[in-house]
C-alpha positions as CSV (number, residue, x, y, z in Angstrom):
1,X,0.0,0.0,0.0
2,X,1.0,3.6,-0.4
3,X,-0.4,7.0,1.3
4,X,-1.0,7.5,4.9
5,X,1.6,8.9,7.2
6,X,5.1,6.7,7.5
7,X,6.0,3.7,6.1
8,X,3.8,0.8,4.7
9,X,4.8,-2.9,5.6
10,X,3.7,-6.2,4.7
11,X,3.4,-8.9,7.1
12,X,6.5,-11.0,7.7
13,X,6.4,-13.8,5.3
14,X,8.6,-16.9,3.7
15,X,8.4,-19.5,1.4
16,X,9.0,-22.8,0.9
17,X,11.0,-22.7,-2.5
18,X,13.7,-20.2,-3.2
19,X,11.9,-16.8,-4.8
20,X,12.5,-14.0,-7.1
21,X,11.2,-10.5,-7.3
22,X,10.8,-8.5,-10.3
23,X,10.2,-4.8,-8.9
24,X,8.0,-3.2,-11.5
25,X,7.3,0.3,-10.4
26,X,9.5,1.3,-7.4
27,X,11.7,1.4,-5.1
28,X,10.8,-1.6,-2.5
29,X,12.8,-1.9,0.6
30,X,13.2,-5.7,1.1
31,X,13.6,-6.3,5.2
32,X,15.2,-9.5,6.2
33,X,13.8,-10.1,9.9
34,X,16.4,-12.1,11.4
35,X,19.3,-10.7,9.9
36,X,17.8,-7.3,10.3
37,X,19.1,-6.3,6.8
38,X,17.6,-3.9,4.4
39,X,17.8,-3.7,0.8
40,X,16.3,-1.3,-2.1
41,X,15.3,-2.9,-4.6
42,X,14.7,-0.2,-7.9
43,X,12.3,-0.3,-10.6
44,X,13.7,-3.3,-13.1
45,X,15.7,-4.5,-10.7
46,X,15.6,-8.5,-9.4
47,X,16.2,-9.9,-6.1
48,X,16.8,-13.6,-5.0
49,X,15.3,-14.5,-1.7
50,X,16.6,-18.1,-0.4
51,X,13.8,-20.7,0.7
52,X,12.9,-19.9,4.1
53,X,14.1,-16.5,4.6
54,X,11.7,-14.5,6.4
55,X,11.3,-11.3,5.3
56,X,8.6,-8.3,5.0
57,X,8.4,-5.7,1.6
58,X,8.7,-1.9,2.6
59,X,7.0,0.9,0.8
60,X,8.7,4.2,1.9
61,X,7.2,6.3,-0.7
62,X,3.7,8.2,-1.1
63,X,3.1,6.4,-4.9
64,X,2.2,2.8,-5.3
65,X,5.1,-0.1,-5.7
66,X,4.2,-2.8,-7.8
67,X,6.8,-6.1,-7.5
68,X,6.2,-9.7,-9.6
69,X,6.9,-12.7,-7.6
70,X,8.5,-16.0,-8.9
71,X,8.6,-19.2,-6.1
72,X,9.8,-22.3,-7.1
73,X,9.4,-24.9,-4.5
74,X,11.5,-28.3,-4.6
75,X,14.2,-27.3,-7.2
């Protein structure tokens, strides 16, 4: 989501399969909860997320972000 006042976060999620993200219209800030890491992830740009890596998507901006997921379980 976008708008409002601060930051908008998704819920903390993982997968079981490794996944890939395909940000579309950005930037997303991609949060790693146990590592506590943080990444910006620009419009075009791809980031792999290992199976089982928690993590939670972070819109800092007041436009909406747009991001194409690609999970592959069992390869």
């Amino acid at each position: 989501p976008a708008g409002g006042t601060g930051c908008r976060a998704s819920e903390p999620d993982s997968h079981k399969g490794d996944c890939v993200l395909f940000v579309e219209n950005g930037p997303i800030t991609v949060f790693l909860t146990k590592t506590q890491e943080a990444f910006d992830v620009r419009c075009e740009e791809v980031m792999f997320i290992p199976e089982g890596v928690e993590y939670q998507l972070i819109n800092y901006t007041s436009t909406t972000v747009k991001a194409i997921f690609s999970i592959a379980p069992g390869l």
